[in-house]
Each structure stands twice: as structure tokens, then as C-alpha cells.
Biopython code that builds the backbone (N, CA, C, O; Angstrom):
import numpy as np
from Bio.PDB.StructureBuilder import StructureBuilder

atoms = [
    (1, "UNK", "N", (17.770, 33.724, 96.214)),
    (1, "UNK", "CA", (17.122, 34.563, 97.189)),
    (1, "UNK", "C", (15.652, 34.683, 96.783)),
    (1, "UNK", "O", (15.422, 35.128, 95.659)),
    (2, "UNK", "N", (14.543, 34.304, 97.644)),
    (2, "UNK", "CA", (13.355, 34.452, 97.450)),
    (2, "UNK", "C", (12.737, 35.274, 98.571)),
    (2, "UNK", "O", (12.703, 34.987, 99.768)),
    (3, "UNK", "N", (12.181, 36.515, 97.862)),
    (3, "UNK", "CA", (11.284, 37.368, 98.803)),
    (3, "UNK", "C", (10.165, 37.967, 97.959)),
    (3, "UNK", "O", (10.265, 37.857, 96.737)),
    (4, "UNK", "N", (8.929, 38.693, 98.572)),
    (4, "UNK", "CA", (8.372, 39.395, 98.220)),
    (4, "UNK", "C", (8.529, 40.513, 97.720)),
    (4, "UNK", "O", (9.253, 41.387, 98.198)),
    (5, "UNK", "N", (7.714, 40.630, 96.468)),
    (5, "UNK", "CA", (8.149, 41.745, 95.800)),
    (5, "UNK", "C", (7.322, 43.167, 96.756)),
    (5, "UNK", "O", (6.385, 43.016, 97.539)),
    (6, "UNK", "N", (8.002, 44.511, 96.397)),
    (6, "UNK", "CA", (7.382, 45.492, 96.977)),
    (6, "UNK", "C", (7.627, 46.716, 95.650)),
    (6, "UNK", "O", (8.030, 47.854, 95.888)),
    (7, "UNK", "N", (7.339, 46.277, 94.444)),
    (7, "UNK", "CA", (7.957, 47.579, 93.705)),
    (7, "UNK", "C", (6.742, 48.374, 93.511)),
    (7, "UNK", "O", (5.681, 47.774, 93.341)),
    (8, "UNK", "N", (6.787, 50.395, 93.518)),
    (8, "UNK", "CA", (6.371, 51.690, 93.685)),
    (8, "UNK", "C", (5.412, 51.652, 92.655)),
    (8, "UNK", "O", (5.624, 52.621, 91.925)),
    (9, "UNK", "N", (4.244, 50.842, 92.163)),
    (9, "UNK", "CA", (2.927, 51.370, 91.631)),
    (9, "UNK", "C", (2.484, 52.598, 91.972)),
    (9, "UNK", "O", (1.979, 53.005, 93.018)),
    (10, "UNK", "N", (2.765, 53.194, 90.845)),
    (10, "UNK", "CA", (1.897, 54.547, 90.679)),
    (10, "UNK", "C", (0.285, 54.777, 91.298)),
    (10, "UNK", "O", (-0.561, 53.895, 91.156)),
    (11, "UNK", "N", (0.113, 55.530, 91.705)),
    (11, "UNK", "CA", (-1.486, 55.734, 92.351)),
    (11, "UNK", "C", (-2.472, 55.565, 91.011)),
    (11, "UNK", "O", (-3.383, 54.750, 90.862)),
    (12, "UNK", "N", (-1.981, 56.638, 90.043)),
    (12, "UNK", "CA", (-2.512, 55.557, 88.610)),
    (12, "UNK", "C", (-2.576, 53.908, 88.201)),
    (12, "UNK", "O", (-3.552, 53.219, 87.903)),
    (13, "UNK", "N", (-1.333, 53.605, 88.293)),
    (13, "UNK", "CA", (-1.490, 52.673, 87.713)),
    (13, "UNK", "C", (-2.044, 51.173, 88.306)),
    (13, "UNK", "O", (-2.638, 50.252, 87.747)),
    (14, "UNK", "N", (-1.457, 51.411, 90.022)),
    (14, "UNK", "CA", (-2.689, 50.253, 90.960)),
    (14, "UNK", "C", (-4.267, 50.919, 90.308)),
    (14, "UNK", "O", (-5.119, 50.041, 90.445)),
    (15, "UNK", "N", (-4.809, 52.068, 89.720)),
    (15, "UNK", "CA", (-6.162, 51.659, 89.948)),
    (15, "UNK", "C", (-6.493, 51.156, 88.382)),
    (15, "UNK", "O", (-7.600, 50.658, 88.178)),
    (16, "UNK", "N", (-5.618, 51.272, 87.366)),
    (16, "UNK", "CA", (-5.221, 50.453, 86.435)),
    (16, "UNK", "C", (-5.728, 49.154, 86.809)),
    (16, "UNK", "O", (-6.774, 48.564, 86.538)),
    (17, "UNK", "N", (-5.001, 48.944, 87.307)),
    (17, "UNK", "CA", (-4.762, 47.016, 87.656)),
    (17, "UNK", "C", (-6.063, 46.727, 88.434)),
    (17, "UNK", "O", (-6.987, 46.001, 88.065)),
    (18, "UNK", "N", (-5.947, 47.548, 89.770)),
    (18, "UNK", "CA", (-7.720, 47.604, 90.077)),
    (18, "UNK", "C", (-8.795, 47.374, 89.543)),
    (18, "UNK", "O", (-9.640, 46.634, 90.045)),
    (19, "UNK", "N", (-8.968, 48.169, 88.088)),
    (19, "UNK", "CA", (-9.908, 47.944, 87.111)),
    (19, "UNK", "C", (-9.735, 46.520, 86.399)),
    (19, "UNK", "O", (-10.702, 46.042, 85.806)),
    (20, "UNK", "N", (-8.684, 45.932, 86.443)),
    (20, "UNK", "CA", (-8.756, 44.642, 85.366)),
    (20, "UNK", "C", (-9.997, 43.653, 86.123)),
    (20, "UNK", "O", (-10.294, 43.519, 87.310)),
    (21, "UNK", "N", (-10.470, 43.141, 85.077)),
    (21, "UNK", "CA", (-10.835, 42.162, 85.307)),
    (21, "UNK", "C", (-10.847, 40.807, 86.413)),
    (21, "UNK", "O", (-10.336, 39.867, 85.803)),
    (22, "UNK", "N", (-11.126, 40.505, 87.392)),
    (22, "UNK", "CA", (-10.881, 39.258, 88.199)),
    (22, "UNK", "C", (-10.792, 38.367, 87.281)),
    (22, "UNK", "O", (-11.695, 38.323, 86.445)),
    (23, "UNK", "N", (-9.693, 37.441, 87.204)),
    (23, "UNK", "CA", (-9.769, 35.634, 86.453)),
    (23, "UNK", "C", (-10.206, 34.875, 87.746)),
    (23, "UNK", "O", (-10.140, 34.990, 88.970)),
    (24, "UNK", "N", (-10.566, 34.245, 87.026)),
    (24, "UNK", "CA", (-11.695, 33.020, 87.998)),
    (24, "UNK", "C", (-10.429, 31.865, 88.382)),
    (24, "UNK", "O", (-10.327, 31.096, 89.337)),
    (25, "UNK", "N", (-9.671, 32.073, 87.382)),
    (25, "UNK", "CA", (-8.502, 30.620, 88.092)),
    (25, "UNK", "C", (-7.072, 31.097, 87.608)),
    (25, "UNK", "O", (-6.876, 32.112, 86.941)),
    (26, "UNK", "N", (-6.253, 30.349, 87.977)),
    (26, "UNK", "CA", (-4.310, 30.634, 88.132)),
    (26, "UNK", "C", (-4.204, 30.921, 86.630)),
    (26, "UNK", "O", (-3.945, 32.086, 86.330)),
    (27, "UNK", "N", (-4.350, 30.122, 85.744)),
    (27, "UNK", "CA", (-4.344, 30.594, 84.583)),
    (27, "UNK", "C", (-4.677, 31.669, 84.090)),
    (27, "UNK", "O", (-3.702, 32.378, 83.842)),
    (28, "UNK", "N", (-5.611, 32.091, 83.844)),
    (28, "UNK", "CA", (-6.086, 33.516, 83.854)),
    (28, "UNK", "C", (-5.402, 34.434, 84.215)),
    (28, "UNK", "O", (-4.938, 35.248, 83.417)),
    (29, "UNK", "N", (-5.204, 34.481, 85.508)),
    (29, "UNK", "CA", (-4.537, 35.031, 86.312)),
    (29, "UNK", "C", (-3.105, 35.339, 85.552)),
    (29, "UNK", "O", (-2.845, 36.362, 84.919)),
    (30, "UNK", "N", (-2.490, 34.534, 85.707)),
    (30, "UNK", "CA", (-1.089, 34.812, 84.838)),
    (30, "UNK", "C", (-1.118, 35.225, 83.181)),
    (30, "UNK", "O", (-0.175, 35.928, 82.814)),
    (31, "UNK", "N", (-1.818, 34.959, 82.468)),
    (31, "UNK", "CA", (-2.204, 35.460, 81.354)),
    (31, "UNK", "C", (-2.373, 37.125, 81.517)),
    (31, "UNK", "O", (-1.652, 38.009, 81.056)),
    (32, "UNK", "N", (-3.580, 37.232, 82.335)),
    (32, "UNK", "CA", (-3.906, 39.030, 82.848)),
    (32, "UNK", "C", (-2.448, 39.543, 83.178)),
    (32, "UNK", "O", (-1.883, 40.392, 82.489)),
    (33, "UNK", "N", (-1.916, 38.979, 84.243)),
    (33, "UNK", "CA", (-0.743, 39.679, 84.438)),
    (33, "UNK", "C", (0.449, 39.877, 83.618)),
    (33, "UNK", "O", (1.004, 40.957, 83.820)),
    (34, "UNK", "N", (1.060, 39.014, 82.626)),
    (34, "UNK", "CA", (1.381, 38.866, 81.433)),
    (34, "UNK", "C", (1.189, 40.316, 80.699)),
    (34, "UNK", "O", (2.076, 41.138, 80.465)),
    (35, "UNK", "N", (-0.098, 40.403, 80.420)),
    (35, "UNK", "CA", (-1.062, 40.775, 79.198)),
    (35, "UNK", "C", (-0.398, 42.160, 80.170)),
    (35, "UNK", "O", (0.549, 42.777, 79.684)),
    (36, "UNK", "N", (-0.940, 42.571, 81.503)),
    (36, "UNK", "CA", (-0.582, 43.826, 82.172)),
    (36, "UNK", "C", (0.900, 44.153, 81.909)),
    (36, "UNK", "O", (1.212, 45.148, 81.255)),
    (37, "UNK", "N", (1.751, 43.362, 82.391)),
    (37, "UNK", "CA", (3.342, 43.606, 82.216)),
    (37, "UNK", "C", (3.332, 44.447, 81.045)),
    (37, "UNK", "O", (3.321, 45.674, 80.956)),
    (38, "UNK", "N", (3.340, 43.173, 79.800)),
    (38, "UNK", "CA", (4.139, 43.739, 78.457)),
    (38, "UNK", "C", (3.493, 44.634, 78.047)),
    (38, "UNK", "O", (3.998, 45.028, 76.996)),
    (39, "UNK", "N", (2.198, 45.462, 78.440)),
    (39, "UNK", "CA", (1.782, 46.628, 78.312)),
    (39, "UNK", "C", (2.013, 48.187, 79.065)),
    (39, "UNK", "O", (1.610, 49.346, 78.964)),
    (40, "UNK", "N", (3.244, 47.087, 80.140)),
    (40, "UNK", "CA", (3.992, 48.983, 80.320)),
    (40, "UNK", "C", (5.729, 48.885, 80.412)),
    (40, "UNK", "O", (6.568, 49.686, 80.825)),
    (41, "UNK", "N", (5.847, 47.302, 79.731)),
    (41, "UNK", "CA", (7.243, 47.446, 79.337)),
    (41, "UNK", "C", (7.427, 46.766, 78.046)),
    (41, "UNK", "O", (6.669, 46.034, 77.409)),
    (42, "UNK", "N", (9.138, 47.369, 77.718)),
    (42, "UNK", "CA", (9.192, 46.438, 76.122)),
    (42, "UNK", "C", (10.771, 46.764, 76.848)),
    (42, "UNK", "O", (11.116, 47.762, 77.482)),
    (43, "UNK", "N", (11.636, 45.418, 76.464)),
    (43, "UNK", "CA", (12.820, 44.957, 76.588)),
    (43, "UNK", "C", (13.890, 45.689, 76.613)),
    (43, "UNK", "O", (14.312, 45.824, 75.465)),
    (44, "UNK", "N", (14.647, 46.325, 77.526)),
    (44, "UNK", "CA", (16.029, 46.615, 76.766)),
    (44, "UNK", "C", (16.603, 46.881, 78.178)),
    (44, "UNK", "O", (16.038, 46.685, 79.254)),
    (45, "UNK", "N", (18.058, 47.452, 77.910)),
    (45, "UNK", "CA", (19.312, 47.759, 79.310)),
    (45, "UNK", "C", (19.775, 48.582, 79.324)),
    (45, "UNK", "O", (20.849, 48.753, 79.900)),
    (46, "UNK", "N", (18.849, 49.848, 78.388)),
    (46, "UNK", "CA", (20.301, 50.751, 78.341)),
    (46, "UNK", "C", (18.986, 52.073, 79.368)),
    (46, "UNK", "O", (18.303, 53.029, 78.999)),
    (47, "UNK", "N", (19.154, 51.583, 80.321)),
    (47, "UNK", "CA", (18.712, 52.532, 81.334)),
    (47, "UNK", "C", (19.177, 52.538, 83.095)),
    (47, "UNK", "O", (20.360, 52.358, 83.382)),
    (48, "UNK", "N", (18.684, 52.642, 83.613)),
    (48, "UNK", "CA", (19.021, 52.207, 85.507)),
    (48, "UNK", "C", (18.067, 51.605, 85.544)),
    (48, "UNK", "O", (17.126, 52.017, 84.866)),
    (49, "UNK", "N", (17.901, 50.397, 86.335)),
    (49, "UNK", "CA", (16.790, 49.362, 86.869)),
    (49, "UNK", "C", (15.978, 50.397, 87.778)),
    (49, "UNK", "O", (16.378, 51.491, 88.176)),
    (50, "UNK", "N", (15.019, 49.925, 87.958)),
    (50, "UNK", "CA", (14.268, 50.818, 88.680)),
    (50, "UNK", "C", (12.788, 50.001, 89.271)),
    (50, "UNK", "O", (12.181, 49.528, 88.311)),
    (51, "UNK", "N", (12.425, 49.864, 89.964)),
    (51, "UNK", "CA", (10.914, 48.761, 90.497)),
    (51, "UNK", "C", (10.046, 50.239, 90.585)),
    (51, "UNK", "O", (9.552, 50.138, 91.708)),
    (52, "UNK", "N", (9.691, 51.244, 90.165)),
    (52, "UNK", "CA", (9.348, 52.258, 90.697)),
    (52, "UNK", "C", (8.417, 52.410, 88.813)),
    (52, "UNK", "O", (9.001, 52.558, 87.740)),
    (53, "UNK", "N", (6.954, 52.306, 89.034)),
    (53, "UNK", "CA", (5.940, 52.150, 87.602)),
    (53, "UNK", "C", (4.915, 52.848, 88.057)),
    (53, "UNK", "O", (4.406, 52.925, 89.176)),
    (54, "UNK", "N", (4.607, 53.496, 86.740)),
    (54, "UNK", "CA", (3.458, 54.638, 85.902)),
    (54, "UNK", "C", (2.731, 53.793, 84.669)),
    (54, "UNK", "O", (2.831, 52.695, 84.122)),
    (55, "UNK", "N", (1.972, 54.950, 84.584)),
    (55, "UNK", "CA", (1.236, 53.731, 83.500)),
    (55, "UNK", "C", (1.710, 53.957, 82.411)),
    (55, "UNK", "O", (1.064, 53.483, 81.477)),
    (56, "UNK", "N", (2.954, 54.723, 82.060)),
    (56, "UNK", "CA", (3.606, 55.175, 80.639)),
    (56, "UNK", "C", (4.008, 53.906, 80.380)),
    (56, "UNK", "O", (4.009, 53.163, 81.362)),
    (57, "UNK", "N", (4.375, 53.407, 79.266)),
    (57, "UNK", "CA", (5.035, 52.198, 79.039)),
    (57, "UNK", "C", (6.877, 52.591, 78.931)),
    (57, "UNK", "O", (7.456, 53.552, 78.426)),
    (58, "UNK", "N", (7.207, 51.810, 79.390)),
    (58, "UNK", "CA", (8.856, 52.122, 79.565)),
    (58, "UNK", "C", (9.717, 50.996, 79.652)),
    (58, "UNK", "O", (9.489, 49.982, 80.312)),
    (59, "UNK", "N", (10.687, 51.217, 78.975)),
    (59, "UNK", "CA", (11.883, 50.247, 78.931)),
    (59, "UNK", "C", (12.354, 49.298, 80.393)),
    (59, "UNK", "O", (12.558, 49.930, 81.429)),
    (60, "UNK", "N", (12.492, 47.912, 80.392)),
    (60, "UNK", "CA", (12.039, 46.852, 81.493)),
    (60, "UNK", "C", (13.243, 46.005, 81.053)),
    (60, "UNK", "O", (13.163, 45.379, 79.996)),
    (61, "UNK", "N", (14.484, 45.944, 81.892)),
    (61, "UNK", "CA", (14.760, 44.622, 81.952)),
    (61, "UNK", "C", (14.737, 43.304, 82.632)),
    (61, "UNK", "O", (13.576, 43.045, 82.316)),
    (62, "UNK", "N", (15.083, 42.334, 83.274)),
    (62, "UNK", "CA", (14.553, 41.193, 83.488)),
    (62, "UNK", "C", (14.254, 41.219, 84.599)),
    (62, "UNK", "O", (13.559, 40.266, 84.950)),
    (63, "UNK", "N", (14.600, 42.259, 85.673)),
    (63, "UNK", "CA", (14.689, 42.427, 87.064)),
    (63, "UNK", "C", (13.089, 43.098, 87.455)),
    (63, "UNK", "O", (12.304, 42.903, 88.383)),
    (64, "UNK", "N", (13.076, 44.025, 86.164)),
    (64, "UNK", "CA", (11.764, 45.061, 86.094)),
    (64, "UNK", "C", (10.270, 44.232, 85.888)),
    (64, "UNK", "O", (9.201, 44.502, 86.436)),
    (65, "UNK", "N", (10.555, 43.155, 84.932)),
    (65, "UNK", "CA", (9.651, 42.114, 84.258)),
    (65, "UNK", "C", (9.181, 41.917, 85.459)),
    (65, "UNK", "O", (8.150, 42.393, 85.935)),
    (66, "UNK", "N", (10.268, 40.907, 86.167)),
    (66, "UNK", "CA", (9.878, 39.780, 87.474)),
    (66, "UNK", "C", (8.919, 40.676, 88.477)),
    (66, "UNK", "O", (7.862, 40.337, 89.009)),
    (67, "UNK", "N", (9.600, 41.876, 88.557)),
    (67, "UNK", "CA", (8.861, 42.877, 90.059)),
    (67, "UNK", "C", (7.526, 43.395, 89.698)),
    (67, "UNK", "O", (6.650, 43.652, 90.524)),
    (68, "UNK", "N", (7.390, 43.570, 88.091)),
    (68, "UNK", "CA", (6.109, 44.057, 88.113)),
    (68, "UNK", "C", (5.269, 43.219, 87.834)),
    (68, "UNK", "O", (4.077, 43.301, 88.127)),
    (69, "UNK", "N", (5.890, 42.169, 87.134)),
    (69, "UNK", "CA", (4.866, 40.887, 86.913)),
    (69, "UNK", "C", (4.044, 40.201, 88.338)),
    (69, "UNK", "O", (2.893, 39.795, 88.492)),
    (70, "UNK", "N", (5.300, 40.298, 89.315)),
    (70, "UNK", "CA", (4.687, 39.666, 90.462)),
    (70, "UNK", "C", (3.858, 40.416, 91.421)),
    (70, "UNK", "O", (3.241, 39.805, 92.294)),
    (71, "UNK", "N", (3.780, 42.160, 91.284)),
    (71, "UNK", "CA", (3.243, 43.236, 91.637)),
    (71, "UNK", "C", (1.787, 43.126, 90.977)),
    (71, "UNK", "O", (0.816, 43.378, 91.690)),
    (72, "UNK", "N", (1.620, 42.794, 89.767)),
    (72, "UNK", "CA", (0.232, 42.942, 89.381)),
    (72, "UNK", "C", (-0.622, 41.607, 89.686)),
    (72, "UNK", "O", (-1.843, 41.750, 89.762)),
    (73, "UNK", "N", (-0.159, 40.521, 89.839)),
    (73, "UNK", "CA", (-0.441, 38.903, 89.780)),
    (73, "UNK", "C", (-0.947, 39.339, 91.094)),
    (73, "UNK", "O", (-2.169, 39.190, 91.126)),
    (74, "UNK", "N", (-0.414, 39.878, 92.322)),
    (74, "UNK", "CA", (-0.897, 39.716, 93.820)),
    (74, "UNK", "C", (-1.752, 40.680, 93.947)),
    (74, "UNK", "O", (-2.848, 40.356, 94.403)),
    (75, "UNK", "N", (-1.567, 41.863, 93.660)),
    (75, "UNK", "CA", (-2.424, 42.540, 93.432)),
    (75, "UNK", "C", (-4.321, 42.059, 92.727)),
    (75, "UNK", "O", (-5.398, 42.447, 93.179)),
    (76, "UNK", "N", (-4.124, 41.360, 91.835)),
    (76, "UNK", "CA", (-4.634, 40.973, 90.869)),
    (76, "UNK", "C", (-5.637, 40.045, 90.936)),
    (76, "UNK", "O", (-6.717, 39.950, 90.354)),
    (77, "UNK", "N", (-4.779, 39.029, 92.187)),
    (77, "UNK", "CA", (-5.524, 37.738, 92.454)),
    (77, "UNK", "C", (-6.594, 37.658, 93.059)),
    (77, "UNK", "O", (-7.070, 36.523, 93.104)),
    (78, "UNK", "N", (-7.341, 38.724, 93.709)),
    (78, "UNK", "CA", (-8.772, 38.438, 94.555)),
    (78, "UNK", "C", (-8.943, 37.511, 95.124)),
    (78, "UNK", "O", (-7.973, 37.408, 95.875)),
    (79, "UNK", "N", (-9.808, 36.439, 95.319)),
    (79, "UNK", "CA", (-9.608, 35.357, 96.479)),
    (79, "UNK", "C", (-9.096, 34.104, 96.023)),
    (79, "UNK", "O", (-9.425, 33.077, 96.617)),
    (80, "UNK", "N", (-8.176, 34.062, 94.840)),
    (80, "UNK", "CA", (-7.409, 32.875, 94.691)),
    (80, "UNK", "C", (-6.584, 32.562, 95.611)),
    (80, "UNK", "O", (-5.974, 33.440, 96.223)),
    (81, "UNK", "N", (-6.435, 31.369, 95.845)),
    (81, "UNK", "CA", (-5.044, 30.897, 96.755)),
    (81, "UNK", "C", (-3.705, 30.666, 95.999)),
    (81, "UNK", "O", (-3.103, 29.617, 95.771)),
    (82, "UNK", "N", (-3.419, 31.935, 95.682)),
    (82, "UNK", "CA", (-2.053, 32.035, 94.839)),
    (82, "UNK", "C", (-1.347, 33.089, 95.169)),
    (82, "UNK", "O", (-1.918, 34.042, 95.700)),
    (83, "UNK", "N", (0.189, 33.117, 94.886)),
    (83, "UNK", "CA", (0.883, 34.332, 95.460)),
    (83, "UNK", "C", (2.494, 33.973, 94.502)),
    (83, "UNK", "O", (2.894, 32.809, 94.539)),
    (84, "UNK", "N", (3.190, 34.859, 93.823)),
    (84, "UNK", "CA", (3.958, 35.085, 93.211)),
    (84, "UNK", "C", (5.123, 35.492, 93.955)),
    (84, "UNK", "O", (4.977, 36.501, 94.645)),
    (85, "UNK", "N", (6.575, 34.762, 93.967)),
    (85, "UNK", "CA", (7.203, 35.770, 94.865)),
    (85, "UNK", "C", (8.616, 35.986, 93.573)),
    (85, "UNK", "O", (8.624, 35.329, 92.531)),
    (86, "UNK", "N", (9.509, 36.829, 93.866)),
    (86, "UNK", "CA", (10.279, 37.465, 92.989)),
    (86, "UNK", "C", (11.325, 36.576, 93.756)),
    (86, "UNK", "O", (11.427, 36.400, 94.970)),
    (87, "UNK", "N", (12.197, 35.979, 92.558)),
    (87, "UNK", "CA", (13.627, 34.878, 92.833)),
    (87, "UNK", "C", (14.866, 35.410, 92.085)),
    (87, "UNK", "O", (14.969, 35.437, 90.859)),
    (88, "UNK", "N", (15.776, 35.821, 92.952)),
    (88, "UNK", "CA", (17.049, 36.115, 92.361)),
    (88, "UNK", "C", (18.240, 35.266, 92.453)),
    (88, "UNK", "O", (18.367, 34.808, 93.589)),
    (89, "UNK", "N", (19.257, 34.864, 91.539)),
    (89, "UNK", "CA", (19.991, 33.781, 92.466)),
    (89, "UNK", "C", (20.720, 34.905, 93.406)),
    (89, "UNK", "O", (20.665, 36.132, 93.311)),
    (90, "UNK", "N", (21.241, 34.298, 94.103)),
    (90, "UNK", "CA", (22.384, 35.355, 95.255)),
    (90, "UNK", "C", (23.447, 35.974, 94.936)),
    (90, "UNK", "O", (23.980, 36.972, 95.420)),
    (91, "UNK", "N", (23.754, 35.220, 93.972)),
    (91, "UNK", "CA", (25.196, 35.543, 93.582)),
    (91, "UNK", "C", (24.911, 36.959, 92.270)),
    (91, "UNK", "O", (25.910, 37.480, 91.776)),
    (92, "UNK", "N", (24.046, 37.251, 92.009)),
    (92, "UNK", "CA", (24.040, 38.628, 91.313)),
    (92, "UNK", "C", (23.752, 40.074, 91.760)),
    (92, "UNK", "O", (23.581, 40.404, 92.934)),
    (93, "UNK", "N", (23.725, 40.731, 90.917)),
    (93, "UNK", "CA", (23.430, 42.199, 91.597)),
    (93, "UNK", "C", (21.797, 42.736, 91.231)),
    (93, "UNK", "O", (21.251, 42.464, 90.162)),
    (94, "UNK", "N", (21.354, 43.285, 91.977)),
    (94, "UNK", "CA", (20.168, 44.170, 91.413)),
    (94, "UNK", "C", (20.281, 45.079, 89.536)),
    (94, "UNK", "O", (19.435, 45.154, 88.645)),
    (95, "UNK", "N", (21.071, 45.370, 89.584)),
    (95, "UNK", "CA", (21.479, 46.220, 88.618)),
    (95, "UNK", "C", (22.568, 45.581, 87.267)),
    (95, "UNK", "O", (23.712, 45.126, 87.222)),
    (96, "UNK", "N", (21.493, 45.848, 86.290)),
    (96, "UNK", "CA", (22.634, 45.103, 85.248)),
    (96, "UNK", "C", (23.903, 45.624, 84.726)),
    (96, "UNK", "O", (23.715, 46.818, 84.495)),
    (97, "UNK", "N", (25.120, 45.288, 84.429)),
    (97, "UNK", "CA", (25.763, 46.312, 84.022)),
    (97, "UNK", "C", (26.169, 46.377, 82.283)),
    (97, "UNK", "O", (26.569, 45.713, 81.327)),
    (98, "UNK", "N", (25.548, 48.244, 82.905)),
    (98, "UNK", "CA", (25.334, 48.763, 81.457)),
    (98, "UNK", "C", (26.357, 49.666, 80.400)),
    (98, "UNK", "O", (26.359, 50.107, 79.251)),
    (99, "UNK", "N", (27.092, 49.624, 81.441)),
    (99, "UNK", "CA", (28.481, 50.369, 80.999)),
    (99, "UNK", "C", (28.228, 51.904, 81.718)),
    (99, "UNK", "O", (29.127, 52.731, 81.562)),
    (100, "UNK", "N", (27.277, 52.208, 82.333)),
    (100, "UNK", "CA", (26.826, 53.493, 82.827)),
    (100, "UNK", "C", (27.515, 53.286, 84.139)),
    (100, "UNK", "O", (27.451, 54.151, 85.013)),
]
sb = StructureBuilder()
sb.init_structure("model")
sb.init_model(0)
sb.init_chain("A")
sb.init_seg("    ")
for serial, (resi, resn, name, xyz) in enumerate(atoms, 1):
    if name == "N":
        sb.init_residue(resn, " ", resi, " ")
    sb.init_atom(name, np.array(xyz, "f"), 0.0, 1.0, " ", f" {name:<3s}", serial, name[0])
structure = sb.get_structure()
């Protein structure tokens, strides 16, 4: 399943991303966004998935990575001709299971 991502940036934290830097090319670009991600998540499952980000840094699993990674990249890109979209296979769920 391929669609656009739409996950809940904080009014903080779009002007966060606002402030970064423009990269001049795709590379860049994904590096910045990268560099943005793993600076408001660090790995784990023992929470509820959630697409919904502040600028606190908070626990991200792989679902969280993809939505915000591709949230800051579009955001991010200024007049590159590039666009990120979030890919799930079909056959899974939104939500990992956590024993919760």
C-alpha cells in the first residue's frame, strides 16, 4: 500500500523543521531528514504507535520512523522535484503487537 503520509506535527515542531536549513539536492535532503528523525525518536515497541509529534524526543517504531521521516523530507524539500511517500505491505496492521 502506497500513500501519502499525513502524520500531526506539532505547531512547534513544523517551525522546527521550518527553520532547517534548505539542501540544495536529494541527498542532502535525506541526510537533513534523517539527521531530523533520529533527533525526536530512538527505537523501541513498548508503547501505542502513534503519527501524532512534538519536539520532545520519544520512543518510534518502524511505522513512526517512515511517517515522520517522510513528514519532514516534504516538508523540507523547497523547490526540489522530490516527494517521499510512506509504503506498507497490505497484509499488516498499523499497530505492532505489543502484548498491550
Amino acid at each position: 500500500m502506497i500513500r501519502a503520509c499525513a502524520p500531526g506535527l506539532s505547531p512547534a515542531l513544523a517551525a522546527r523543521v521550518d527553520a532547517l536549513a534548505k539542501p540544495r539536492d536529494v541527498d542532502g535532503l535525506v541526510k537533513s531528514a534523517l539527521d531530523a528523525t533520529g533527533a525526536q525518536l530512538h527505537f523501541g515497541l513498548q508503547h501505542r504507535t502513534s503519527t501524532s509529534f512534538d519536539v520532545g524526543e520519544r520512543e518510534g517504531n518502524c511505522i513512526e520512523y517512515a511517517e515522520l521521516f517522510a513528514a519532514i523530507f516534504n516538508r523540507e524539500k523547497g523547490g526540489l522535484d522530490a516527494r517521499v511517500y510512506v509504503v506498507h505491505s497490505a497484509g499488516t496492521s498499523r499497530a505492532p503487537s505489543s502484548g498491550r
